[in-house]
LUMTI-447410 format. One line per field, with one value per residue (C-alpha): residue number from 1; x negated, z, y; residue in three letters. Coordinates in pm, whole numbers, plus 32768, in hexadecimal, padded with zeros to 4 digits. Each point is the difference from the previous one (the first is absolute). Layout:
LUMTI-447410
i: NUM; ... $
xx: X; ... $
zz: Z; ... $
yy: Y; ... $
aa: ALA; ... $
//
This chain:
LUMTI-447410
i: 1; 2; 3; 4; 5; 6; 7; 8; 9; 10; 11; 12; 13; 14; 15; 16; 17; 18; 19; 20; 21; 22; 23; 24; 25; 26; 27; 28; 29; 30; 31; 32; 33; 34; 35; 36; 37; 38; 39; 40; 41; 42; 43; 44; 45; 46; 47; 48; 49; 50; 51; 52; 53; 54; 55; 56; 57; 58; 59; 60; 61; 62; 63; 64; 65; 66; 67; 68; 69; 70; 71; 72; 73; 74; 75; 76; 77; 78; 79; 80; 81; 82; 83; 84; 85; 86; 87; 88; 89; 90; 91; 92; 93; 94; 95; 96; 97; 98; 99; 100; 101; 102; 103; 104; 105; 106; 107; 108; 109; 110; 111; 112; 113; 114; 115; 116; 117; 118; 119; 120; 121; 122; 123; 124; 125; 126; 127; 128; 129; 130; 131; 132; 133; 134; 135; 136; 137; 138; 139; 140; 141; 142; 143; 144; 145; 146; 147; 148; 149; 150; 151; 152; 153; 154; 155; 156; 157; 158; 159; 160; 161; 162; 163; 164; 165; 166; 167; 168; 169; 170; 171; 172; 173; 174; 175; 176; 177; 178; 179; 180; 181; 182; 183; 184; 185; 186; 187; 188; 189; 190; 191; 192; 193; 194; 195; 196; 197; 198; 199; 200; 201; 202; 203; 204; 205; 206; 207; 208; 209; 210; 211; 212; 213; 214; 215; 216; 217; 218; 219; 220; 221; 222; 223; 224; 225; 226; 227; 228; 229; 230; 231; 232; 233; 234; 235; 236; 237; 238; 239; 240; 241; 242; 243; 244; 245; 246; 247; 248; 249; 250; 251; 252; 253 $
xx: 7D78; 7E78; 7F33; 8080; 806C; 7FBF; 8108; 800B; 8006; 8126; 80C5; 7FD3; 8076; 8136; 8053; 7FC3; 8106; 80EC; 7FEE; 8051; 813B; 80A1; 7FF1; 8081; 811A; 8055; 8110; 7ED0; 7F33; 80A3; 7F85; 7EC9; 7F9D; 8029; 7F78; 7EB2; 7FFC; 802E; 7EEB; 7E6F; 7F54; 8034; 7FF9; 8123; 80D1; 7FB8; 804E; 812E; 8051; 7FC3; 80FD; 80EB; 8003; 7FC4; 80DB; 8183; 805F; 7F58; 7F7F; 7F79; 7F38; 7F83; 7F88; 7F55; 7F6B; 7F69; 7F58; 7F77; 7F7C; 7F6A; 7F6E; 7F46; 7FAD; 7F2A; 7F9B; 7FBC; 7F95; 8187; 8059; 7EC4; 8077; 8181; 7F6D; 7F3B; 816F; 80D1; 7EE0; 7FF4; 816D; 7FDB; 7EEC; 8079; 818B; 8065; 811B; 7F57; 7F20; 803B; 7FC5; 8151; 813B; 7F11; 7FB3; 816C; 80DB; 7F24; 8027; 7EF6; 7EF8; 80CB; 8004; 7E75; 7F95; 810C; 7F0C; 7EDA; 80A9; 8056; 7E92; 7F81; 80F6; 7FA9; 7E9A; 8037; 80BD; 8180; 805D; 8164; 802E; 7F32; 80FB; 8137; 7F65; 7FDF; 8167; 808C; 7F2F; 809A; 8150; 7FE7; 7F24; 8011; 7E82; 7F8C; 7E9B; 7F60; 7F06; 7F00; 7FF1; 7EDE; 8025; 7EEF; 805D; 80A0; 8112; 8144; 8123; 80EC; 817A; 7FCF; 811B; 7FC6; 7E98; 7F74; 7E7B; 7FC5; 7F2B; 7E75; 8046; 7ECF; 806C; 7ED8; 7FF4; 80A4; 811C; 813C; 812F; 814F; 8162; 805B; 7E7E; 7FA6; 7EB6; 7FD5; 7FAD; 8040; 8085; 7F04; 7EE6; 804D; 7EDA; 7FAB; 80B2; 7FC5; 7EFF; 8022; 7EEC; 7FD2; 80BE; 80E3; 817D; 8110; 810C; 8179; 8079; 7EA8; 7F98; 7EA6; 7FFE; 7F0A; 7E66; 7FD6; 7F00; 8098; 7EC1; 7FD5; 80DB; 80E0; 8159; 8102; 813A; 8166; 808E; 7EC6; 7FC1; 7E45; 7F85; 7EC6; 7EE4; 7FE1; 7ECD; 7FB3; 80B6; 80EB; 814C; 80FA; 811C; 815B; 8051; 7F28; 7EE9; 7F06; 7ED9; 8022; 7F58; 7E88; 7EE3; 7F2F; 7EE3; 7E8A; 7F53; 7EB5; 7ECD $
zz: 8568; 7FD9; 7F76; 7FEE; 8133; 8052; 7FC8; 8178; 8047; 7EF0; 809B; 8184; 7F29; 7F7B; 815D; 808A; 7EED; 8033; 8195; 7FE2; 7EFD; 80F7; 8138; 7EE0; 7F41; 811C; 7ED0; 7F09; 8119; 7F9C; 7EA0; 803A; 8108; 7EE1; 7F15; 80C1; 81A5; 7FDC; 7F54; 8039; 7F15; 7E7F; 7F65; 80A9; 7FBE; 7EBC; 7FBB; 8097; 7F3F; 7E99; 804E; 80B7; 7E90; 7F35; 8077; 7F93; 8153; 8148; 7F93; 7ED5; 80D5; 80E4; 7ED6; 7F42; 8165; 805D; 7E7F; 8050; 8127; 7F89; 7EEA; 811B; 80D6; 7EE8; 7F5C; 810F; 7EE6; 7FB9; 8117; 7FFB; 7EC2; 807D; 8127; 7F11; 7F25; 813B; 8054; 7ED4; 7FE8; 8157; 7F3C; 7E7C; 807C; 8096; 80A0; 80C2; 80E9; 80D7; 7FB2; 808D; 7EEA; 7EE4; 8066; 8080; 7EB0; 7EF2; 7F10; 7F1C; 80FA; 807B; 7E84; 7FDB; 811D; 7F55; 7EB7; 8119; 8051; 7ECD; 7F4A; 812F; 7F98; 7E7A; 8072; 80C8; 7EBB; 80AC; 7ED4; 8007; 8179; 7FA2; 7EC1; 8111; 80A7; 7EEF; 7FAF; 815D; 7FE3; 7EE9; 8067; 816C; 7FCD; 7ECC; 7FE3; 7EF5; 801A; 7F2D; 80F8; 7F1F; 8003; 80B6; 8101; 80D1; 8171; 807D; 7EEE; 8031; 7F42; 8027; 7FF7; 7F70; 7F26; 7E7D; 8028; 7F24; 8026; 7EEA; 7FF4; 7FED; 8042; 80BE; 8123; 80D4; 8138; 8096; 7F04; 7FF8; 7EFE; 8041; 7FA5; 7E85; 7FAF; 7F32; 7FAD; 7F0C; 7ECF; 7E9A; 7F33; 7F2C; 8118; 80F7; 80C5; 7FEB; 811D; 807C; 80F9; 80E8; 80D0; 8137; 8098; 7EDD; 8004; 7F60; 7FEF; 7FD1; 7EAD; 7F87; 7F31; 7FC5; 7F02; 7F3B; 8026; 80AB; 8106; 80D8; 80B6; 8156; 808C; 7EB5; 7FF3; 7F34; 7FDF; 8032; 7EFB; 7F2C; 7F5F; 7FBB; 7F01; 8001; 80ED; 8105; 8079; 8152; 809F; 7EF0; 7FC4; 7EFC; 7FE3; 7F02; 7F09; 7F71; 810B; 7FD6; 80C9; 80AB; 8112; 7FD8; 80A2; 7F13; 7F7D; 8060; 7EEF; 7F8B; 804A $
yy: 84CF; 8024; 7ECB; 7EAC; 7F24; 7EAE; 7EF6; 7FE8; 8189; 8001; 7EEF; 80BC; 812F; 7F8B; 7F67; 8158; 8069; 7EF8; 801A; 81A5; 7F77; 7F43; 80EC; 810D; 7F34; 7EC4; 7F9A; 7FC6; 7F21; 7E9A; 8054; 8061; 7F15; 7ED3; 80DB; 8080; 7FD6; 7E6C; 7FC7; 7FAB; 80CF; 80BE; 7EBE; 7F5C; 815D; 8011; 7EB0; 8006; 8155; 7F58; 7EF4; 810B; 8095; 7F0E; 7EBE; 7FF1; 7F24; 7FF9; 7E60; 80EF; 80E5; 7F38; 7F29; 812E; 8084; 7EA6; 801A; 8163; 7FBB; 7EC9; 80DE; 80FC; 7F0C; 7F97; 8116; 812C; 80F4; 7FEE; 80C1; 80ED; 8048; 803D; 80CF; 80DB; 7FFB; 808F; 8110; 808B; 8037; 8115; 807E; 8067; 801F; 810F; 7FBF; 7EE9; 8030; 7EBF; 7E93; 7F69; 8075; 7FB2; 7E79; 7FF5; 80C0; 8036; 7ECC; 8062; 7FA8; 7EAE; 7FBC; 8055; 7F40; 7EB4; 803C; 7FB6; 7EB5; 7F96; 8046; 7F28; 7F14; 800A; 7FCA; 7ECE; 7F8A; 8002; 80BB; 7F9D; 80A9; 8110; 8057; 7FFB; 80D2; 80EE; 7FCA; 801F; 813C; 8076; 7FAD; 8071; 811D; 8057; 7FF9; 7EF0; 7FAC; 7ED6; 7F36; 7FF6; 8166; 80A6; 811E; 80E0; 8065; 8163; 7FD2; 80C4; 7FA0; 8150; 7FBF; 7EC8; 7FB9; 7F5E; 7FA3; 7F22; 7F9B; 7EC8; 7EEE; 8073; 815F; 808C; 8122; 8087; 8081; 813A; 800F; 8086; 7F71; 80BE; 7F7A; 7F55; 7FC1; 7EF7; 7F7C; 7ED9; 7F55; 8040; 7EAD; 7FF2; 800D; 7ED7; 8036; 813B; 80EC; 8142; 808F; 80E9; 80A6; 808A; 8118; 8015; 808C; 7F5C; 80FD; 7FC0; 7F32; 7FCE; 7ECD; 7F8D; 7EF7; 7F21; 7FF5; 814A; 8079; 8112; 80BD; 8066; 80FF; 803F; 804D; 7FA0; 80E3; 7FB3; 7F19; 7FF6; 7ECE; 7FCC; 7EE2; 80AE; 8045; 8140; 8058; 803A; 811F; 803D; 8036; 7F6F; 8085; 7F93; 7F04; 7F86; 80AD; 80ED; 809A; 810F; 80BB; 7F2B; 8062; 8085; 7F73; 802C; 80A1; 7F6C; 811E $
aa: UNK; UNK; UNK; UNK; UNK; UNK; UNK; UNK; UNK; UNK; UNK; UNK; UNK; UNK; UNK; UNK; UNK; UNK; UNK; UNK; UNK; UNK; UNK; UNK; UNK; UNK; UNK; UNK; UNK; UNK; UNK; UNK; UNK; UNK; UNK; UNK; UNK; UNK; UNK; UNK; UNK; UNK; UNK; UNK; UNK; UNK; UNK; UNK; UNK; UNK; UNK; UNK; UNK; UNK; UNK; UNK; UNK; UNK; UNK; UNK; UNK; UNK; UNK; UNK; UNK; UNK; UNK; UNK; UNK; UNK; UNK; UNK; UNK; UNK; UNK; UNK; UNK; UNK; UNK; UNK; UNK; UNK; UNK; UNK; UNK; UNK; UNK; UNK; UNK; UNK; UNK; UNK; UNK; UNK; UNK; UNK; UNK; UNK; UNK; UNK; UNK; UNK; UNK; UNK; UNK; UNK; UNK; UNK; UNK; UNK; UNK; UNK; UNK; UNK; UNK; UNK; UNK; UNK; UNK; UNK; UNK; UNK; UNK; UNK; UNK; UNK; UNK; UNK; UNK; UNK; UNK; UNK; UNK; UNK; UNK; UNK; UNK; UNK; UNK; UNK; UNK; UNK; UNK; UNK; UNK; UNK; UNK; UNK; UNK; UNK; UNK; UNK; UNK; UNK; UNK; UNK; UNK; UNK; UNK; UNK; UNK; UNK; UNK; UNK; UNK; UNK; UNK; UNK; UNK; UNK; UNK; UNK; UNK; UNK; UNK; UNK; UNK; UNK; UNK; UNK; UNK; UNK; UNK; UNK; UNK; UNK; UNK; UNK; UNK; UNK; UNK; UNK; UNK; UNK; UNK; UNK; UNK; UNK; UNK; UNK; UNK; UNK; UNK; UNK; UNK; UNK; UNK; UNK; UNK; UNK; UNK; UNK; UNK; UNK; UNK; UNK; UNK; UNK; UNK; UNK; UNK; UNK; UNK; UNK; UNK; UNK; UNK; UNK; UNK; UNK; UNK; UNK; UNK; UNK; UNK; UNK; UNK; UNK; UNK; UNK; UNK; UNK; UNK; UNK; UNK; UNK; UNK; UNK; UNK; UNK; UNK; UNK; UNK $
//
């Protein structure tokens, strides 16, 4: 996929998708035709997609998709924002190249784009509905992301399974957090949470913890657990981390 799409080019995309689907697999039509072909635009889907996932009944879902809706009816950055989320995903995972099977199966964008409604719900003070929706995330999804938490656009959560993004935490743009990742606050530092920058990688197990800057395009290894600083383009690597791999240094003349 070269360059980004419109929201509208992306939504006659995924009906492209959805319409091939059906004339493939005439079994998966029902499902896809509530999922994608019955509705007006990206917004609707998507809405309708959070409380597919999120909502324990169908008086549930309905309820969570009216609130999502609602929420990008209001705010239309939301879905530019989930748009720019879905792209991405064709672009840094390889075994996707389409836009359809990651807005229809992979939770961790369903659960990123619930964060979306929920921080537009924090900031129109319905904190109480913006914390179920962080627990329905967690519980659903397995995905727990505080509202208050602030997030860039062309995230990719990978696998998406045990991760935890506290309250404050700072994620830029174009990053990617695999499975078990945690990123939060140390006790004795209420409001101070971790930042991450641009273009960083999150990789498997990894905790970033406390009042730590994480610079663009790092990557943390593994299972490594950081309470300190990495500069841009480093690595950190095991428990606790250390640097590895840096760019080196411009010398003074």
């Amino acid at each position: 996929m070269n360059g980004m799409r419109s929201v509208d080019q992306l939504w006659q995309m995924i009906r492209r998708e959805a319409e091939s689907a059906v004339t493939r697999d005439p079994v998966f039509g029902t499902a896809l035709s509530a999922a994608i072909l019955d509705h007006p635009d990206f917004a609707h889907a998507l809405a309708h997609q959070i409380g597919a996932r999120l909502g324990k009944s169908p008086t549930d879902r309905e309820r969570i998709a009216r609130v999502a809706g609602e929420a990008f009816a209001a705010s239309p950055d939301l879905i530019d924002a989930a748009s720019r989320d879905l792209q991405s995903i064709a672009v840094h995972d390889p075994a996707t190249t389409t836009l359809l099977p990651p807005l229809l199966n992979f939770k961790g964008y369903v659960a990123l784009q619930a964060w979306r409604v929920s921080n537009w719900l924090w900031r129109q003070r319905r904190n109480d509905l913006a914390l179920l929706l962080q627990s329905l995330s967690s519980d659903q999804l397995q995905v727990s992301i505080h509202p208050t938490a602030s997030i860039g656009t062309s995230v990719f959560l990978d696998h998406a399974t045990g991760i935890i993004i506290g309250a404050f935490a700072v994620v830029g743009d174009e990053v990617t957090i695999l499975q078990n990742v945690t990123i939060g606050r140390k006790n004795s530092e209420p409001d101070r949470a971790p930042k991450i920058g641009r273009g960083v990688y999150l990789s498997a197990g990894s905790t970033i913890i406390g009042d730590v800057s994480i610079g663009d395009f790092a990557k943390i290894g593994a299972g490594a657990v950081v309470e300190h600083d990495v500069p841009p383009g480093c690595t950190a690597v095991g428990v606790p981390a250390r640097l590895t791999n840096c760019p080196e240094s411009k010398v003074s003349a």
